[in-house]
C-alpha positions as CSV (number, residue, x, y, z in Angstrom):
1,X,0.0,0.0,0.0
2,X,1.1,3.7,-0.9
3,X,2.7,5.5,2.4
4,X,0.7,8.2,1.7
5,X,-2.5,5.7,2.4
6,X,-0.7,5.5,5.5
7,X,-0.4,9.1,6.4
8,X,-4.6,9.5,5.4
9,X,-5.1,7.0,8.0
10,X,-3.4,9.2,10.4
11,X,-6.0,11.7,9.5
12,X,-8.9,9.1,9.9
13,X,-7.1,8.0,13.9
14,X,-7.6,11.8,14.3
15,X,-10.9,12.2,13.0
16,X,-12.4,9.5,15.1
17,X,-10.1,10.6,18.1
18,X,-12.6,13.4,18.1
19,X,-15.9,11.6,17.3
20,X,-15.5,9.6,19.9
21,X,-13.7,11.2,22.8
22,X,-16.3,13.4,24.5
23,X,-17.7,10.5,26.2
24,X,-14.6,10.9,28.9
25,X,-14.4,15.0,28.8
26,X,-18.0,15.7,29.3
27,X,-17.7,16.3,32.7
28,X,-15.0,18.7,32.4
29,X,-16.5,20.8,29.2
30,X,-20.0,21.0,31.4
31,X,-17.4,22.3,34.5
32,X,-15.8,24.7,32.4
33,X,-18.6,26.2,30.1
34,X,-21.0,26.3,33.2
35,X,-23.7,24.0,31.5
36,X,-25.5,20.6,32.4
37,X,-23.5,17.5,31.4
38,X,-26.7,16.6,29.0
39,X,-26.1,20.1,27.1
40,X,-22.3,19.2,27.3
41,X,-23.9,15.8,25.6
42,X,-25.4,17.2,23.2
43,X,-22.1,18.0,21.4
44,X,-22.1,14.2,20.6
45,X,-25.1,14.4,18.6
46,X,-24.4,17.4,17.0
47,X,-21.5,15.6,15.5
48,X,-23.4,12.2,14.7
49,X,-25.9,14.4,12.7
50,X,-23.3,16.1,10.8
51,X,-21.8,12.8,10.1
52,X,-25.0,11.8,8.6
53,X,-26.1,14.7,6.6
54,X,-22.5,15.4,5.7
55,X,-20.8,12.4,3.9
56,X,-23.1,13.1,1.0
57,X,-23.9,16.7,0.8
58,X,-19.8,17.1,0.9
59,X,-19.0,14.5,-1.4
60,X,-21.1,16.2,-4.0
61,X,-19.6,19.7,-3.0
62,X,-16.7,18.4,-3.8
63,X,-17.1,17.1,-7.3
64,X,-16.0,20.2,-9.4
65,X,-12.3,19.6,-7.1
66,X,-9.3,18.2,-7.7
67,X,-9.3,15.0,-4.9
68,X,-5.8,16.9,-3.5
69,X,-8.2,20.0,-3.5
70,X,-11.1,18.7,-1.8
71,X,-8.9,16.2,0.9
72,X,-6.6,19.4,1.8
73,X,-10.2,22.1,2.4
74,X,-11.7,19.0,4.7
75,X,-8.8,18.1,6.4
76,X,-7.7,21.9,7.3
77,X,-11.5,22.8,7.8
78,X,-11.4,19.9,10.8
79,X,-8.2,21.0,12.3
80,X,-9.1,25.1,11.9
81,X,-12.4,24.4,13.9
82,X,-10.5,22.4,16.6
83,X,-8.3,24.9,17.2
84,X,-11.4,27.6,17.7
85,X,-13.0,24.5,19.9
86,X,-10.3,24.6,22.4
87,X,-10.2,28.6,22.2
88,X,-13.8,29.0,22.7
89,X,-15.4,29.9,26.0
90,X,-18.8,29.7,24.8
91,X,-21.0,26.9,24.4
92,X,-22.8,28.3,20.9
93,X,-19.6,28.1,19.5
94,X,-18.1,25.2,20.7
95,X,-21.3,23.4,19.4
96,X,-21.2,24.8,16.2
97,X,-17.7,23.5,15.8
98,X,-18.8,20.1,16.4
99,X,-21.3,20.2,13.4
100,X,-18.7,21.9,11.3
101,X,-15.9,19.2,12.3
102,X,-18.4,16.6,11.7
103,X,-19.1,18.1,7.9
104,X,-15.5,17.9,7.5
105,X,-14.6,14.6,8.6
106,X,-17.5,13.3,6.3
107,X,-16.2,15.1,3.3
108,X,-12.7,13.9,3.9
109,X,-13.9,10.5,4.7
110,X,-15.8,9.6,1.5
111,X,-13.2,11.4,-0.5
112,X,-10.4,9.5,0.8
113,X,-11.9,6.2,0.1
114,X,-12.4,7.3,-3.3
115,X,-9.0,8.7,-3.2
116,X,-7.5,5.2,-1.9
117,X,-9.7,3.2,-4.7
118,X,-8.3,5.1,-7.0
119,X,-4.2,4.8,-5.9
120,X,-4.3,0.9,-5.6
121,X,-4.8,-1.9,-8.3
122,X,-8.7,-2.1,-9.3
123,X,-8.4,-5.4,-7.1
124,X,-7.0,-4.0,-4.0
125,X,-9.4,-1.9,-3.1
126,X,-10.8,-4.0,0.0
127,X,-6.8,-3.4,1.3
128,X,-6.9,0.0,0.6
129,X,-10.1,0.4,2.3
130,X,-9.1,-1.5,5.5
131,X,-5.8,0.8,5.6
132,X,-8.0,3.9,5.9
133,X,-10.4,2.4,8.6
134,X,-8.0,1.1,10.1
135,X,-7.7,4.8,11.7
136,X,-10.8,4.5,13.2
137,X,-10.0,1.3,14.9
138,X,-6.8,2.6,16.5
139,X,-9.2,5.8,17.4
140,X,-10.8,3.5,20.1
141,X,-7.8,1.7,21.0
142,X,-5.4,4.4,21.8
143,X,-6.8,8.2,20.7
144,X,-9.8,7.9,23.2
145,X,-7.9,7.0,26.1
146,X,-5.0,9.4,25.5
147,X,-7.7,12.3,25.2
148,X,-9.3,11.2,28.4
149,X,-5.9,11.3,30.0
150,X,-4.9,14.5,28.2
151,X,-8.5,16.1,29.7
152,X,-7.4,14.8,33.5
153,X,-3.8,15.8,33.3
154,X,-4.3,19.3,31.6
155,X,-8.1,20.2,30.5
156,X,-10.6,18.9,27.9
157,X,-9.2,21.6,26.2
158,X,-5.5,20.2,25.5
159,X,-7.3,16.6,23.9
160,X,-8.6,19.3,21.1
161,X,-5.2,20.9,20.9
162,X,-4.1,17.6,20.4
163,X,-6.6,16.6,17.1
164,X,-5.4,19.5,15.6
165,X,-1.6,18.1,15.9
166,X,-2.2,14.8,15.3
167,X,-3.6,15.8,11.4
168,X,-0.8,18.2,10.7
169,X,1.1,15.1,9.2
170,X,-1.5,14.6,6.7
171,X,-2.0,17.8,5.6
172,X,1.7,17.8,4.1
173,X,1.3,14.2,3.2
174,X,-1.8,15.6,1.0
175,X,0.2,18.3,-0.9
176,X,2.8,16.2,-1.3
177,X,1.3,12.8,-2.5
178,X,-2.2,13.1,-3.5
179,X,-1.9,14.3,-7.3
180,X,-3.1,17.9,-8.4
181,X,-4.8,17.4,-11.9
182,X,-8.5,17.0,-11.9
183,X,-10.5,14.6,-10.6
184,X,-11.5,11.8,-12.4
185,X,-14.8,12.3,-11.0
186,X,-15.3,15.7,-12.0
187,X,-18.3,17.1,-14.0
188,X,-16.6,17.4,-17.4
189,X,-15.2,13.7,-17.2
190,X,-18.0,11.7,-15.3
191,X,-21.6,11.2,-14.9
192,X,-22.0,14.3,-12.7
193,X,-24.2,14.4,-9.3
194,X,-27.6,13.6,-11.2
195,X,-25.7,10.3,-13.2
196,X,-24.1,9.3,-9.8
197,X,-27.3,9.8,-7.9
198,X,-29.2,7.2,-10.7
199,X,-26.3,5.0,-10.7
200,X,-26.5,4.4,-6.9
201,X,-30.2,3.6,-6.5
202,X,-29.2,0.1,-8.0
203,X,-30.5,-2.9,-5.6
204,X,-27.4,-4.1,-4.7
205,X,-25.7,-1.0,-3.7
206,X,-29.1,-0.5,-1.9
207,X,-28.8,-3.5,-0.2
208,X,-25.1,-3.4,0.5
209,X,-25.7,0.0,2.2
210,X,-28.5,-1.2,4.0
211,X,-26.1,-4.1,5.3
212,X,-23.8,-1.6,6.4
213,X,-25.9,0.5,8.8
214,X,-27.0,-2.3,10.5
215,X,-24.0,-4.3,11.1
216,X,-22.4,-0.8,12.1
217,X,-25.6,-0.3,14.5
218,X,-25.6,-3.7,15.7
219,X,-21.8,-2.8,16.6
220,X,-22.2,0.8,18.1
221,X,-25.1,-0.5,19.9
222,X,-23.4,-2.5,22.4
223,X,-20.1,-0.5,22.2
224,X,-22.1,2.5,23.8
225,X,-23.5,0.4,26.5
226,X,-20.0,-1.7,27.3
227,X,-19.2,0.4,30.2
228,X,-22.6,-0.2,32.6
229,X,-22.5,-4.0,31.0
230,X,-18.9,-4.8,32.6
231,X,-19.7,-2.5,35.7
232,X,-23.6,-4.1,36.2
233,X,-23.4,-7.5,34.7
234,X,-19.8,-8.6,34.8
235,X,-19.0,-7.1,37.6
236,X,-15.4,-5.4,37.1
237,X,-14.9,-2.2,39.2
238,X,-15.2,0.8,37.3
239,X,-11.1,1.3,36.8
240,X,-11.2,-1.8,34.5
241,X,-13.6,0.5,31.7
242,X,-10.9,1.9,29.9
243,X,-9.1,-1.4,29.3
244,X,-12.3,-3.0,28.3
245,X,-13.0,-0.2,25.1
246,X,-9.2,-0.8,24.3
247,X,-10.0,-4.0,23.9
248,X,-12.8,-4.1,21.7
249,X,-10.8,-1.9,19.7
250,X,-7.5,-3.8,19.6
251,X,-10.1,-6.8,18.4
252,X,-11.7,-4.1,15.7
253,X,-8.2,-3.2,14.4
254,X,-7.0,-6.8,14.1
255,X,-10.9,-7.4,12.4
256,X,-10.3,-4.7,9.7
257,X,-6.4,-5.6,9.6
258,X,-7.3,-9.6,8.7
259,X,-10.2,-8.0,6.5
260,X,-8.0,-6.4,4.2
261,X,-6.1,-9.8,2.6
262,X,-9.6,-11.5,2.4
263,X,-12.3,-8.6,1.1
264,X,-10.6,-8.4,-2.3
265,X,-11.0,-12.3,-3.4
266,X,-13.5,-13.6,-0.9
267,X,-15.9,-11.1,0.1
268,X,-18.7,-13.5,0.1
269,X,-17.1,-16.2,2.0
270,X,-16.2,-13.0,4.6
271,X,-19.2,-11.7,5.0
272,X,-21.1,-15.2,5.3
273,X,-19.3,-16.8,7.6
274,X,-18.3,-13.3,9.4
275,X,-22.1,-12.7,9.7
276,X,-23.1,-15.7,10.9
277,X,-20.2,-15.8,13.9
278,X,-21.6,-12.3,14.9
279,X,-24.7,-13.2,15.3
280,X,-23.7,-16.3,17.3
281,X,-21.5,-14.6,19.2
282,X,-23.6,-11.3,20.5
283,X,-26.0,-14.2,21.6
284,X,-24.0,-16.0,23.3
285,X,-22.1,-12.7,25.0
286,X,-25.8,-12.1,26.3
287,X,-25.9,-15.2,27.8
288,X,-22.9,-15.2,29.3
289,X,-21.9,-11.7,30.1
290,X,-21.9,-12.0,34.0
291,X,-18.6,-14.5,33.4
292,X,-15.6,-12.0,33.5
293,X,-13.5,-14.5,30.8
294,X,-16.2,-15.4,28.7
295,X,-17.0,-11.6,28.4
296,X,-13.3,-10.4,28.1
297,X,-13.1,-13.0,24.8
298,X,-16.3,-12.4,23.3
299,X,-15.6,-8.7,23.5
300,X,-12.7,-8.9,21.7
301,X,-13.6,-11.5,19.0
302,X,-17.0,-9.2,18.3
303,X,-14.8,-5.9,17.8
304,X,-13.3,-8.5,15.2
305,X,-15.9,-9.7,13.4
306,X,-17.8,-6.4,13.6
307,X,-15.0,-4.3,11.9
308,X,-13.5,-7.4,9.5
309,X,-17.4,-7.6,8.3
310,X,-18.3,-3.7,8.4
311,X,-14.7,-3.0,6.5
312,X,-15.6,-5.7,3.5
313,X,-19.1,-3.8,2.9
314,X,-17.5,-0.4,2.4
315,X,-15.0,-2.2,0.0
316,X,-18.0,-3.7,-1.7
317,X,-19.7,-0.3,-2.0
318,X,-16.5,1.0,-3.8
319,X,-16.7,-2.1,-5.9
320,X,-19.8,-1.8,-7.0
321,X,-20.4,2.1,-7.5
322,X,-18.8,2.3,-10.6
323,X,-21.0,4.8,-11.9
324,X,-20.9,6.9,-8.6
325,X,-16.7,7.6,-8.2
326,X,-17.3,10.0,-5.8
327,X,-20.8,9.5,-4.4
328,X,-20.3,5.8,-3.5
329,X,-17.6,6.9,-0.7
330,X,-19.9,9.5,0.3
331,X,-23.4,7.1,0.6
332,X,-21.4,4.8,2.1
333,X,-19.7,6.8,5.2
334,X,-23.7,7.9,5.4
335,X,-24.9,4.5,5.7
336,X,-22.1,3.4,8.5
337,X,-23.2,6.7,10.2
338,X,-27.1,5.7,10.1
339,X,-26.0,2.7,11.8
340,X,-23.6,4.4,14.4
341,X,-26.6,7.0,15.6
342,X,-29.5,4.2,15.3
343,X,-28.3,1.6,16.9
344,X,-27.3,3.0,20.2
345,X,-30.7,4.5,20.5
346,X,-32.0,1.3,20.0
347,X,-30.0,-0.4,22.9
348,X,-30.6,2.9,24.9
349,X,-34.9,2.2,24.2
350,X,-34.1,-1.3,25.9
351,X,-32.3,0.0,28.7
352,X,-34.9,2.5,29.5
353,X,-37.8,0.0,28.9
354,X,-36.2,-1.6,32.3
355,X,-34.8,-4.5,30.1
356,X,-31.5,-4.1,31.8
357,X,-27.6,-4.1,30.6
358,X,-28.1,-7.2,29.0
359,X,-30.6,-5.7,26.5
360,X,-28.1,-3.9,24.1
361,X,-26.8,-7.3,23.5
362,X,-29.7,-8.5,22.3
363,X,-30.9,-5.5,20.0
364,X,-27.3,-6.6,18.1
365,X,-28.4,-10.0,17.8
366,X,-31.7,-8.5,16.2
367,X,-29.8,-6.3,14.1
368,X,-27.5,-8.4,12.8
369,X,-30.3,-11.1,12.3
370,X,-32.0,-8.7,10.2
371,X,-28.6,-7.7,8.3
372,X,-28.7,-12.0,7.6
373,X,-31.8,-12.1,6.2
374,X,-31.8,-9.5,4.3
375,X,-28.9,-10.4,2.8
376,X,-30.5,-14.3,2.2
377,X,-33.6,-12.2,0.8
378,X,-31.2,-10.4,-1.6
379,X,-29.3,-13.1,-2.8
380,X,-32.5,-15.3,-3.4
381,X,-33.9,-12.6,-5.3
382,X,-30.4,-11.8,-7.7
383,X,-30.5,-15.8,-8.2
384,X,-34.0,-15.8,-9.9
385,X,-33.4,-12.8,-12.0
386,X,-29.9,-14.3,-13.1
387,X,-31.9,-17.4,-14.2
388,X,-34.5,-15.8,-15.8
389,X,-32.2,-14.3,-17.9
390,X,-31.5,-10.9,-17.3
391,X,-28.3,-10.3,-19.4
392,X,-24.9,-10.8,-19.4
393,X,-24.1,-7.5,-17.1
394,X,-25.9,-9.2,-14.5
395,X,-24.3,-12.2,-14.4
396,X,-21.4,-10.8,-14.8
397,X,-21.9,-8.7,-11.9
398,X,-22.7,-12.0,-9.4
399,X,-18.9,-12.7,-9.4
400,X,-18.6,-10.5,-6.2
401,X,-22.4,-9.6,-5.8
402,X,-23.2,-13.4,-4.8
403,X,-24.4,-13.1,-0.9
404,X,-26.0,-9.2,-1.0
């Protein structure tokens, strides 16, 4: 893989650094700011929303750009905004920073998986893609932590200071790496936003999306909740929280890591088996979630199988949206961000319906059950239309289409 996939990852272990570390500086910002921890909450939603609404809205912004163009006003939009974040001594502003760092890091997101498509062999583009999310899992193994230690030792607002260092790499890895010329996916040479738009309402990159969201809900869903689980099931002490996120994140690194040799020539045989295994083992991690070893394994092997499976659907989105270059990334980061908000609502509606710690388990059982069938659904009905006689393009097509 090209360093300078590398040095984008660096960008994406930033990015999600900041998505995900308010959840131990809350506290601190509600101190400081002189507002209620749930308005200091709310800063986490504002981003999640942004993420959302963002990952397409900016991928189509940035169409007319050169890639180099449109990674380099993302990437120095996020770390601008963190640097008015930790400045900022009002609430307003620090909220609207969130959204704005949330707009960025969706734009940046969907363009760099284009961007990595793009730099590898057409048949690498599972590796390329498990480089870039790879980030993300090192986000929850080390970049949360360090910001929650970086908030006791000297203020929430050094772990913001920090974001904005951490991406400084990338942005000269961007100017000098990432090429200048146009964009392939630009207006005059591709489809456009109205010929990407028709080219992904196609079934399967439909139902590949759909996959996504709720493997990646079934995932955040009991991620969220892992803290009371291991506290009020398990029964570890509160000190042992930190080292129980690092763990499902080490597992979610080494998921996406193993991912990346296998998405490229066995996608189906991935996401199959890898589905199946999830479901059996967020049952099974329900069941047996008051045993401290049996819930130390199961945590780890599920931040596997989540990210290894998650990881091989974005790859398959890129695969597939051939008529959407720059839209595909952008639906796709959308789609994994449906799932990331949805799902813990989901497991937070158990919890609050008195069905107890346990409960979040079980809504990611349900989720990923659903993800299963749909997927059987999908591939019953691609079957029958292949035999039926179609055309050639869509048989063509059920090389790497054959599960979803």
């Amino acid at each position: 893989m090209p360093l300078v996939l590398h040095l984008l990852r660096l960008a994406v272990f930033a990015q999600g650094t900041s998505e995900f570390m308010l959840s131990g500086l809350l506290p601190d910002i509600a101190r400081d700011l002189h507002i209620s921890v749930s308005a200091a909450g709310s800063l986490t939603s504002a981003f999640a929303v942004g993420m959302v609404i963002g990952a397409p809205l900016m991928a189509m912004l940035s169409m007319r750009w050169s890639r180099r163009r449109a990674l380099l006003t993302f990437l120095v939009t996020f770390l601008l905004v963190h640097v008015v974040g930790a400045l900022t001594t009002h609430y307003a502003v620090l909220l609207a920073t969130r959204v704005l760092a949330a707009l960025a890091n969706a734009g940046f997101l969907a363009v760099a998986l284009t961007t990595a498509a793009a730099m590898v062999p057409p048949d690498a583009k599972g590796r390329a893609t498990s480089v870039l999310l790879g980030g993300t899992t090192l986000a929850c193994v080390a970049g949360v932590p360090a910001g929650a230690l970086l908030g006791e030792l000297w203020g929430w607002r050094s772990a913001f200071w920090a974001v904005a260092l951490v991406s400084l790499p990338a942005v000269l890895a961007i100017l000098r790496s990432v090429p200048d010329g146009r964009a392939a996916h630009s207006a005059d040479r591709g489809p456009g936003a109205r010929g990407e738009l028709c080219a992904l309402r196609s079934p399967r990159l439909v139902v590949i999306m759909l996959l996504g969201a709720l493997v990646n809900g079934a995932t955040f869903c009991t991620f969220t909740y892992l803290a009371p689980l291991v506290t009020g099931v398990t029964g570890f002490g509160a000190g042992w929280v930190p080292a129980v996120l690092a763990l499902f994140g080490l597992g979610s690194f080494v998921g996406v890591s193993c991912a990346g040799r296998l998405a490229d020539t066995r996608p189906v045989p991935l996401l199959v088996s890898g589905g199946a295994a999830l479901l059996l083992g967020w049952t099974v991690l329900a069941l047996t979630a008051g045993s401290p070893v049996a819930a130390l394994v199961l945590i780890f092997v599920q931040g596997a199988l989540s990210f290894a499976v998650g990881a091989t659907l974005v790859s398959q989105v890129l695969y597939a949206a051939t008529g959407a270059p720059t839209l595909g990334g952008g639906f796709a980061t959308a789609a994994l961000n449906v799932g990331a908000a949805t799902g813990p609502w989901c497991g937070g509606a158990a919890i609050t319906a008195g069905l107890g710690y346990r409960s979040p388990l079980w809504v990611s059982a349900l989720l990923t059950a659903l993800a299963l069938v749909l997927a059987g659904v999908a591939h019953g009905a691609r079957r029958r239309r292949a035999k039926a006689g179609e055309g050639p393009e869509e048989r063509r097509t059920m090389r790497l289409s054959d599960g979803p």
